[in-house]
DODODO-751414 format. One record per atom (N, C-alpha, C): residue in one letter; x, y, z. Coordinates in steps of 0.001 Angstrom, whole numbers. Each point is the difference from the previous one (the first is absolute). Example, Ala and Ser with C-alpha at 12.3 -4.5 7.8 and 13.67 -1.06 7.14 Angstrom:
# residues 2
NODE residu      px      py      pz
NODE      A   13190   -5690    7800
NODE      A    -890    1190       0
NODE      A     900    1200       0
NODE      S    -350    1050    -720
NODE      S     820    1190      60
NODE      S    -770    1090     730
# end
This chain:
# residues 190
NODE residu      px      py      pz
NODE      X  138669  172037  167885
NODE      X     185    -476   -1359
NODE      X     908   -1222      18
NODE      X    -385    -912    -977
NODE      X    1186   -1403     -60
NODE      X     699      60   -1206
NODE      X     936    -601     529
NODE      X    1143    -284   -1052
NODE      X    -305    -748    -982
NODE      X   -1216    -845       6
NODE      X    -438   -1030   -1015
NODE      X    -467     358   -1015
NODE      X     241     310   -1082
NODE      X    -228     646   -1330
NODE      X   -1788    -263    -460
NODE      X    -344    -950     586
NODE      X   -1707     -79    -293
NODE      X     -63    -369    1155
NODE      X   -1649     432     213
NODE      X    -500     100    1007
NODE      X    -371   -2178     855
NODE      X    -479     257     648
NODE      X    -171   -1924     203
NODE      X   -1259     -55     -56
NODE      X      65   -1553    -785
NODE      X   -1850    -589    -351
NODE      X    -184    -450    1018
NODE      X   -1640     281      39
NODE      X    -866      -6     797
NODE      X     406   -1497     107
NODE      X    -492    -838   -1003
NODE      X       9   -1451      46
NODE      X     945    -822    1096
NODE      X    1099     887     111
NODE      X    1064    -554     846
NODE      X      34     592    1379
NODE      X   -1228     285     945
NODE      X      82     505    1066
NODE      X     371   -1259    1183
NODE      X     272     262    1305
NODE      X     465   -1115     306
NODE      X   -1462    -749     318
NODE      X       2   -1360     525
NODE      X    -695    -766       0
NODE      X    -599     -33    1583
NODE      X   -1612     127     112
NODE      X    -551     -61     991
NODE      X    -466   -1317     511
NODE      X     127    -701     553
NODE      X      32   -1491     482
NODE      X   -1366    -403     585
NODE      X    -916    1039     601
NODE      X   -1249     137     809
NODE      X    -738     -81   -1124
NODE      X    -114     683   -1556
NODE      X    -645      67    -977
NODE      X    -207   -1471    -478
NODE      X     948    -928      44
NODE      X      -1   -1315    -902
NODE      X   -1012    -732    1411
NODE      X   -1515    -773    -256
NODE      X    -874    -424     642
NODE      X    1013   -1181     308
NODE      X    -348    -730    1007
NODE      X      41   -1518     -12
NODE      X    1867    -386     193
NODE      X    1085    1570     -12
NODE      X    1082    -371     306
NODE      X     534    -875     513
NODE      X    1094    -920    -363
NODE      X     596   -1100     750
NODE      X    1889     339    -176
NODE      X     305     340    1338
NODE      X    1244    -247    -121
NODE      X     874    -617   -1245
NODE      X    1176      85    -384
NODE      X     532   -1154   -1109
NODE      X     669    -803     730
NODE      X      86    -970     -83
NODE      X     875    -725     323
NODE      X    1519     -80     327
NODE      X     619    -783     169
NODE      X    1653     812     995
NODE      X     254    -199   -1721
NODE      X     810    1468    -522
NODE      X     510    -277   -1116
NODE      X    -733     217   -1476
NODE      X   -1552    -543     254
NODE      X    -468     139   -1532
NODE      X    -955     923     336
NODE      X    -256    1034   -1225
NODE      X   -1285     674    -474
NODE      X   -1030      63    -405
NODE      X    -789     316     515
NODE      X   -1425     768    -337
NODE      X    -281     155   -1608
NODE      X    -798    -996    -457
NODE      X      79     157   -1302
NODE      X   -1684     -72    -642
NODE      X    -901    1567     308
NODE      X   -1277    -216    -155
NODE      X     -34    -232   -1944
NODE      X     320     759    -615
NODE      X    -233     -16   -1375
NODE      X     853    -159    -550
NODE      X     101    -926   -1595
NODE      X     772     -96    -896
NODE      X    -812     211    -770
NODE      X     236     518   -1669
NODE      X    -850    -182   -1297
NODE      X     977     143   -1347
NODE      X     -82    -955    -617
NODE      X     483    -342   -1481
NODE      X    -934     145    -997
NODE      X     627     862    -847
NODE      X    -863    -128   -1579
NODE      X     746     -33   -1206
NODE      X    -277    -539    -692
NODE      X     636    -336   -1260
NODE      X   -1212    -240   -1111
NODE      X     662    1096   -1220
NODE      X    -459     260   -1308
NODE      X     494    -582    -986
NODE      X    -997    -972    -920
NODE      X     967    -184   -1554
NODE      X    -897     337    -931
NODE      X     583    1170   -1064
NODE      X   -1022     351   -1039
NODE      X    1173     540   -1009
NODE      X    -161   -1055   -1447
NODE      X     322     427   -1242
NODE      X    1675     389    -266
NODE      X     329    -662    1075
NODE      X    1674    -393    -285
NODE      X     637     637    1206
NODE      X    -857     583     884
NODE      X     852     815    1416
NODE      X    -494    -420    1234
NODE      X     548     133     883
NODE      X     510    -725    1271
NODE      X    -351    1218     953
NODE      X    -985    -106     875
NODE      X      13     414    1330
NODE      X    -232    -529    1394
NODE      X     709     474    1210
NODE      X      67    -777    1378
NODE      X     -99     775     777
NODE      X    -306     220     866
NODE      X    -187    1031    1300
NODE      X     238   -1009    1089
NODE      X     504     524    1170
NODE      X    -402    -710    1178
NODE      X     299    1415    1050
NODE      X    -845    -351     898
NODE      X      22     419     988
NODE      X    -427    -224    1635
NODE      X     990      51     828
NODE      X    -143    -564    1321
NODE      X    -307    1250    1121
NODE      X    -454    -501    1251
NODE      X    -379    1116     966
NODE      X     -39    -778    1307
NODE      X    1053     138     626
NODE      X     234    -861    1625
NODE      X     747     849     785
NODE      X      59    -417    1442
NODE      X     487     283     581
NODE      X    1084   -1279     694
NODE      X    1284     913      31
NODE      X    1183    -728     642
NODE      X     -87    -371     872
NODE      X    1053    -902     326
NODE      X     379    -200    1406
NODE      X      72    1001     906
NODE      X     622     796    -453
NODE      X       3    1053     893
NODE      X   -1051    1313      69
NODE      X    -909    -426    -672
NODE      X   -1442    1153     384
NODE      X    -189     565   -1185
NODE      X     852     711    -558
NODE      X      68     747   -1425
NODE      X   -1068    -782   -1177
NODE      X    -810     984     -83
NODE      X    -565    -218   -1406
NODE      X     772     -27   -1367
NODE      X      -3    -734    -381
NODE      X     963    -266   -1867
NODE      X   -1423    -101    -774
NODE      X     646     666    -966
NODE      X   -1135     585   -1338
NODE      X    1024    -610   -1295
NODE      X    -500    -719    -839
NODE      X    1233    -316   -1154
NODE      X    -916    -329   -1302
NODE      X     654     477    -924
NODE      X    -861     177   -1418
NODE      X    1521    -224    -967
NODE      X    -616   -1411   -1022
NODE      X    1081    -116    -502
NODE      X    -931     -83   -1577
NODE      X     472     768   -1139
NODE      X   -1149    -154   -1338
NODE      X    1308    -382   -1016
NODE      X    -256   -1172    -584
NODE      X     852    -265   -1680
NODE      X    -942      93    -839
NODE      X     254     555   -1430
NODE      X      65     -44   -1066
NODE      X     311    -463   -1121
NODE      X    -258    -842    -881
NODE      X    1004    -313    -756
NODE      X   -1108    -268   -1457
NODE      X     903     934    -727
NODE      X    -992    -192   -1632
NODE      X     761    -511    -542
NODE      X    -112    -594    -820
NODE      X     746    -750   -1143
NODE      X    -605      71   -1155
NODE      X    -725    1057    -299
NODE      X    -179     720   -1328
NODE      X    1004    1146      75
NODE      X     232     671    1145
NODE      X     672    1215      54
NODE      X    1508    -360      75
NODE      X     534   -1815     -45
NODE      X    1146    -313    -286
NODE      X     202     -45   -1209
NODE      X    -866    -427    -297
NODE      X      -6    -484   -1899
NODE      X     104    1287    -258
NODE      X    -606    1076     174
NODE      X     442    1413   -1043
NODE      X     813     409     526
NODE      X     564     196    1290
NODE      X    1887     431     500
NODE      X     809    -995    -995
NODE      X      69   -1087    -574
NODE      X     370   -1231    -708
NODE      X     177     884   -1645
NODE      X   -1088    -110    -416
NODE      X    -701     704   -1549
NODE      X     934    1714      92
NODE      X    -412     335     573
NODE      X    1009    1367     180
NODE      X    1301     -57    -427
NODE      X     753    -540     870
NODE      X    1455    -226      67
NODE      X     369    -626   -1132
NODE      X    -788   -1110    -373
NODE      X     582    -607   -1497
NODE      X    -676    1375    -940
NODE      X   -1180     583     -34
NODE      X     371    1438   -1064
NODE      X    1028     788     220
NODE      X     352     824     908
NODE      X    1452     118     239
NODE      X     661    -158    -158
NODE      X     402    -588     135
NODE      X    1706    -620     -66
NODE      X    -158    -475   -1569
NODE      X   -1183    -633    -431
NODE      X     233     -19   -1699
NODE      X     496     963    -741
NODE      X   -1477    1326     100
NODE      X     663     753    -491
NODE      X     821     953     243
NODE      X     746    -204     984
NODE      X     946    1065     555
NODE      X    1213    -641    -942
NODE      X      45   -1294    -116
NODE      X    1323    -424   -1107
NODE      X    -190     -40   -1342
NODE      X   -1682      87    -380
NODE      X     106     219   -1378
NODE      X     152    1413     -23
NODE      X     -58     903     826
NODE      X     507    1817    -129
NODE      X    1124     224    -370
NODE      X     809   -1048    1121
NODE      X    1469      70    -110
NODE      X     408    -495   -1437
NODE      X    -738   -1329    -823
NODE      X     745    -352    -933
NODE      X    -417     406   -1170
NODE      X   -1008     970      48
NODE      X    -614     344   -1196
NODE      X     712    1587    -117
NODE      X     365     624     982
NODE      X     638    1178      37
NODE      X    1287    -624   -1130
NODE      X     878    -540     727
NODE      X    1071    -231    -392
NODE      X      43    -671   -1369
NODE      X    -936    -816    -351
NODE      X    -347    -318   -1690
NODE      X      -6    1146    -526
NODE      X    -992    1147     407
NODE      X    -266    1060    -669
NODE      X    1452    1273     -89
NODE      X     717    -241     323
NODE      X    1025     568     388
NODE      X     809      25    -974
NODE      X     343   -1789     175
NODE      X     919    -422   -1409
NODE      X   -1002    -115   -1088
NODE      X   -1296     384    -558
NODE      X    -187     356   -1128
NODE      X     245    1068    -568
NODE      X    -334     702     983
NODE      X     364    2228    -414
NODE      X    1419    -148    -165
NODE      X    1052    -304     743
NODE      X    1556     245    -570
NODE      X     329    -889    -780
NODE      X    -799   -1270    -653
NODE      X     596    -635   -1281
NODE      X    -368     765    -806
NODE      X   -1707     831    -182
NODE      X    -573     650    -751
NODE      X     515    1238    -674
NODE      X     524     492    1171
NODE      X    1207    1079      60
NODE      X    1197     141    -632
NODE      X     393   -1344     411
NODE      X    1615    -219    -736
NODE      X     798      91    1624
NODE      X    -599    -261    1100
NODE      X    1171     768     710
NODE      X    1760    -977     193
NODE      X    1090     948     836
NODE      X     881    -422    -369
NODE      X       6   -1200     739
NODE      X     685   -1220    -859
NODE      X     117   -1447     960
NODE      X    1621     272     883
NODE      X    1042     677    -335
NODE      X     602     -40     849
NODE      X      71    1067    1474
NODE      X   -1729     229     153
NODE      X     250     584    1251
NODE      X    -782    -505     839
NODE      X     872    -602    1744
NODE      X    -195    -748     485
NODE      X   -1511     246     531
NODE      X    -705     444      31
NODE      X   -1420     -48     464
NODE      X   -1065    -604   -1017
NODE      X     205     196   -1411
NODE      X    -306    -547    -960
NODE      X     177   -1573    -174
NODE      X    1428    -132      74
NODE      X     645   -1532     384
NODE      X    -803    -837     957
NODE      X     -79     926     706
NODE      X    -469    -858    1277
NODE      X   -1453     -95    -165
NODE      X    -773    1142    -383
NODE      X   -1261    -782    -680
NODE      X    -534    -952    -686
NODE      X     895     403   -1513
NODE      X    -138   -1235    -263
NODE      X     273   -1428     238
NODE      X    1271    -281     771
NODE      X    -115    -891     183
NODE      X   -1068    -650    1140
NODE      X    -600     822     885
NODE      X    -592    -275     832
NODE      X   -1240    -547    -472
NODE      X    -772     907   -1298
NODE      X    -854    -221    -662
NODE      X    -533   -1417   -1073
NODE      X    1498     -97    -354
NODE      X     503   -1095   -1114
NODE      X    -901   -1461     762
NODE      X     655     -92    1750
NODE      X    -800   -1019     247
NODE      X   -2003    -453    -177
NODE      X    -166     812      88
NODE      X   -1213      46    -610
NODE      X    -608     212   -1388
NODE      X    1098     358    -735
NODE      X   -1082     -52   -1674
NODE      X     843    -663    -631
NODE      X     699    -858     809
NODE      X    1242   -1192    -971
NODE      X    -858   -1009    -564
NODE      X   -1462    -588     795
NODE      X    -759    -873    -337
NODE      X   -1274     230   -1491
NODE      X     532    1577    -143
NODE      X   -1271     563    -979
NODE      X     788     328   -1232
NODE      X    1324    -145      33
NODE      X     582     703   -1069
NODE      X     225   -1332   -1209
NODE      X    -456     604   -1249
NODE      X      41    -916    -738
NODE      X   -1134    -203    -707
NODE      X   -1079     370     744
NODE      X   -1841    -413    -574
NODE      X       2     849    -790
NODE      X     277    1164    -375
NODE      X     -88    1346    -650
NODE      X    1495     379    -541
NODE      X     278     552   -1102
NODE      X    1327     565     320
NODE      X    -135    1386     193
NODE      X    1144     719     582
NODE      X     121    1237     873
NODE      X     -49    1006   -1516
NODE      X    -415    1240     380
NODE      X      99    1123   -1644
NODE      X     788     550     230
NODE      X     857     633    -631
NODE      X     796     712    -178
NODE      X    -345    1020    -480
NODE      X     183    1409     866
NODE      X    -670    1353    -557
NODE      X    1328     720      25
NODE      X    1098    -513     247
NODE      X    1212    1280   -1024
NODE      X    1117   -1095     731
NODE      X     925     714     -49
NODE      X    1365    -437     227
NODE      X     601    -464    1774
NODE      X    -700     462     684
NODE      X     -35    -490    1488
NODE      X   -1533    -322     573
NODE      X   -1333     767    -660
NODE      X    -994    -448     431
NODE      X    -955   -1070    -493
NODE      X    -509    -509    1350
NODE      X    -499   -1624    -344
NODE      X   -1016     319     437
NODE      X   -1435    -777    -380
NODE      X   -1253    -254     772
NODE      X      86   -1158     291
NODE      X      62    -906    1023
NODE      X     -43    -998     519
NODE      X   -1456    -776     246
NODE      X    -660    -418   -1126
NODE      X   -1223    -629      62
NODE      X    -107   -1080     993
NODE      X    1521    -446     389
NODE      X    -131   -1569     805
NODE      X     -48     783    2007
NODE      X     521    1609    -173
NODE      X    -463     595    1500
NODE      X   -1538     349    -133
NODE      X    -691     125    -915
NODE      X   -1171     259     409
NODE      X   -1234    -703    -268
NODE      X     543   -1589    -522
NODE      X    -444   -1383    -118
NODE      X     283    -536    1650
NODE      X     821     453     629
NODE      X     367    -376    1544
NODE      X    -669     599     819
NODE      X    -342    1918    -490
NODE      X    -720     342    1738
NODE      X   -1444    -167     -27
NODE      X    -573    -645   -1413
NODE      X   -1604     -53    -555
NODE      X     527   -1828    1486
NODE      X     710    -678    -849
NODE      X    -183   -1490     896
NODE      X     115     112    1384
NODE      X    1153     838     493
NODE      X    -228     319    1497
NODE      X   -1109     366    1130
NODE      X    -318     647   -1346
NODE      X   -1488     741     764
NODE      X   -1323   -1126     -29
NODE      X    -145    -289   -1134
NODE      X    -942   -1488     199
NODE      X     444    -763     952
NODE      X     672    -668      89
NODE      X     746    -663     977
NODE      X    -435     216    1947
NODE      X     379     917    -282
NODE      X    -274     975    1288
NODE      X   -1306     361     108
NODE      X    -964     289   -1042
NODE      X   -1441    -205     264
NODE      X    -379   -1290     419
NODE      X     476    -853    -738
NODE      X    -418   -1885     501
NODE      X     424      23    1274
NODE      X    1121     263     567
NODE      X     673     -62     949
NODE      X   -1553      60     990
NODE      X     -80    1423     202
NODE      X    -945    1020     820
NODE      X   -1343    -783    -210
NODE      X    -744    -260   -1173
NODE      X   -1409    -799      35
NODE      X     300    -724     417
NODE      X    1027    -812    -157
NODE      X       1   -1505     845
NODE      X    -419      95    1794
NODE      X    1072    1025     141
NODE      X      73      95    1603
NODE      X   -1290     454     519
NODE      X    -987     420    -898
NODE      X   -1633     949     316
NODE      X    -468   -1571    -122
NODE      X     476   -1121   -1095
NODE      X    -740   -1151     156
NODE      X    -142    -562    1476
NODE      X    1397     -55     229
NODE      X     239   -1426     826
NODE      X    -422    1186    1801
NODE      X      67    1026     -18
NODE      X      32     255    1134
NODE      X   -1430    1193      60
NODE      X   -1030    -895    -316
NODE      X   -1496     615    -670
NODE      X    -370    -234    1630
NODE      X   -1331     921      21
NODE      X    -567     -19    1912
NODE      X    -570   -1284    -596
NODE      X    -616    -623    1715
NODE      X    -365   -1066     -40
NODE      X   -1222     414     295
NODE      X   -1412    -541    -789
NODE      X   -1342     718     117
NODE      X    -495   -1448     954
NODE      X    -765      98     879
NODE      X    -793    -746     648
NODE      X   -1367     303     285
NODE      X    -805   -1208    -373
NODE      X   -1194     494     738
NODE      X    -237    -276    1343
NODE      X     970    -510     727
NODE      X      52    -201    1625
NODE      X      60     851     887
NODE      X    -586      96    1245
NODE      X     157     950     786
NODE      X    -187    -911    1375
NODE      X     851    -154     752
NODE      X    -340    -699    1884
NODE      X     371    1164     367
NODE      X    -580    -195    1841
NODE      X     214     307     895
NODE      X    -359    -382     998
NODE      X    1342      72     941
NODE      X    -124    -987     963
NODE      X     116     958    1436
NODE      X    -687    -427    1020
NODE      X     173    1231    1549
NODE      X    -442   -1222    1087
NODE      X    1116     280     795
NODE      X      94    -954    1191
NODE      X     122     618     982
NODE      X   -1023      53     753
NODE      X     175    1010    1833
NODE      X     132   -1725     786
NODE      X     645     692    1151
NODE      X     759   -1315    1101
NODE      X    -152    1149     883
NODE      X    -677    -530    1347
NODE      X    -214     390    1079
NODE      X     685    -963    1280
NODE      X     805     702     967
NODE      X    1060   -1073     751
NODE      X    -287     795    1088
NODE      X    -904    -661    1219
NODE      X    -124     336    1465
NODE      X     906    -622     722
# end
């Protein structure tokens, strides 16, 4: 039994030298280089390359090498489109929570001198300082307020943040092509 956690490919057995017809020594130093082959794909905004080589070294050894890229750039544009939905609305969550917050304890009446309150509102204030005024606020008793200018703010936030998000579906839309190449290059080196 071996220590090698998978078993070994066939593909990689060692190299029989009598099998290759027409053998020629390499030269002092350079290798044996019967096959090379390149291919390259372009279709509808993505990128493919393969190459692969098959020689023998200087020193006798068969080398087998397979190298494949990828590259879409539709599948950048939506990693792109993603992240700007995200992160949009992950801050309109955050700021629409906290609008909604300081509407229920103005609604409420709650107390302004306790510091969590304080600190809401003022935290809040920066954001509906620009709305206050279009409407005036109601007064439903002696400490409770409805604040028409907080919920004139999380209606604009949220539009906002929708434009935000269509925009980013605009500008980072797949790219449709009707193109398709492909290109394959074999090189043979005795």
């Amino acid at each position: 039994m071996s220590n090698q956690p998978f078993s070994s490919d066939p593909r990689n057995q060692p190299y029989d030298q009598s099998t290759v017809p027409d053998y020629q020594a390499p030269y002092a130093g350079q290798a044996y280089r019967p096959a090379e082959a390149v291919r390259s794909s372009d279709a509808g905004g993505a990128h493919a390359q393969s190459q692969y080589e098959n020689y023998v070294d200087g020193a006798g050894n068969r080398v087998e090498s397979r190298e494949e890229v990828f590259e879409d750039r539709n599948q950048s544009r939506a990693n792109m489109r993603y992240w700007i939905t995200t992160v949009t609305y992950f801050v309109l969550g955050v700021l629409e929570v906290i609008l909604l917050l300081r509407l229920l304890f103005r609604l409420l009446g709650a107390n302004e001198g306790n510091a969590f309150i304080t600190f809401l509102y003022n935290l809040s204030h920066i954001f509906v300082v620009g709305f206050n005024g279009i409407f005036n606020d109601q007064a439903l008793g002696t400490h409770s307020v409805f604040e028409v200018s907080t919920v004139i703010a999380m209606i604009v936030y949220a539009l906002l943040a929708w434009g935000i998000v269509s925009l980013g579906r605009v500008l980072f839309a797949p790219v449709l092509t009707g193109h398709q190449s492909t290109m394959t290059t074999r090189r043979s080196r005795y």
